[in-house]
C-alpha positions as CSV (number, residue, x, y, z in Angstrom):
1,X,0.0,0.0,0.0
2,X,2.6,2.3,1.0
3,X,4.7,2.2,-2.5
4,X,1.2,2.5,-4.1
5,X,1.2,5.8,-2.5
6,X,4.3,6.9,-3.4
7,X,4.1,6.2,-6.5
8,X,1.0,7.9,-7.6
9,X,2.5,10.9,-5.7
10,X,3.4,13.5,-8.4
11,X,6.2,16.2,-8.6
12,X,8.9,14.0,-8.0
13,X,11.2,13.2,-5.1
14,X,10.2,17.0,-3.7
15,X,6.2,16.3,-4.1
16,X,6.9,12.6,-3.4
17,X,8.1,14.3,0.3
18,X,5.9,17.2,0.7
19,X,3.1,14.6,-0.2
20,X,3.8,12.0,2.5
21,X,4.3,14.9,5.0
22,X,1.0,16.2,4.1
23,X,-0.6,12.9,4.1
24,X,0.3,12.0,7.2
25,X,-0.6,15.6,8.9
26,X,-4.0,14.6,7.3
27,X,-3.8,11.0,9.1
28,X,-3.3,12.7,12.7
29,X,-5.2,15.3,12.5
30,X,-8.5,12.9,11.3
31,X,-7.7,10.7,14.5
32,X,-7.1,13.6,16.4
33,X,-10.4,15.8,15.9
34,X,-12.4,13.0,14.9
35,X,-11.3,9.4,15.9
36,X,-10.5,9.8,19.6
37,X,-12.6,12.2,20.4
38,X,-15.4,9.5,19.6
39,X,-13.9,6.6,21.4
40,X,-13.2,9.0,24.4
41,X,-16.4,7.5,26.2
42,X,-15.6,4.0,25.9
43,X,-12.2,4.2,26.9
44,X,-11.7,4.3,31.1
45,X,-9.3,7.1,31.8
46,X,-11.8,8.7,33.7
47,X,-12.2,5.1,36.3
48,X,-9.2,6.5,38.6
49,X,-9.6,5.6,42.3
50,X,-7.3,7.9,44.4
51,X,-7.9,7.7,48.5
52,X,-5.8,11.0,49.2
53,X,-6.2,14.8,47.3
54,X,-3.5,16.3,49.4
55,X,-0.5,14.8,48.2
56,X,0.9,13.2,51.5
57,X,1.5,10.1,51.8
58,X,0.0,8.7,54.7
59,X,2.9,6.6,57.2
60,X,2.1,2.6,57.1
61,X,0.1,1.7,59.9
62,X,1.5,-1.0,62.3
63,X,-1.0,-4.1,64.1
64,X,-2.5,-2.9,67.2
65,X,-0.7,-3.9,70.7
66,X,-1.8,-7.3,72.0
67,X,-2.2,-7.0,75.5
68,X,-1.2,-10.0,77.6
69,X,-4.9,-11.0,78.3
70,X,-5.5,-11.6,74.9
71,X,-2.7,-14.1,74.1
């Protein structure tokens, strides 16, 4: 497919270039105004489960005492 491409590409090796370059500018910008903006729902970026909003990190928490009645 590709060297079907460049070869009905005209002008040469310069518009051979400038083609592709355009071509491909085309490619991401039709995936990115178009394509993902319609997957975006299905996709689950937005499924984030985060306990904390302050940024610390709380210290690990260590077993409670056992008291010698309980052993």
């Amino acid at each position: 497919m590709y060297g079907w491409i460049w070869r009905k590409l005209p002008f040469g090796l310069p518009g051979k270039l400038t083609g592709s370059v355009l071509l491909v500018i085309v490619a991401v910008a039709i995936l990115w105004f178009w394509v993902f903006p319609a997957v975006e729902p299905l996709l689950p970026f937005d499924d984030v489960q985060v306990s904390q909003t302050d940024g610390v990190v709380p210290a690990p928490s260590s077993p409670p005492p056992v008291s010698p009645s309980h052993r």
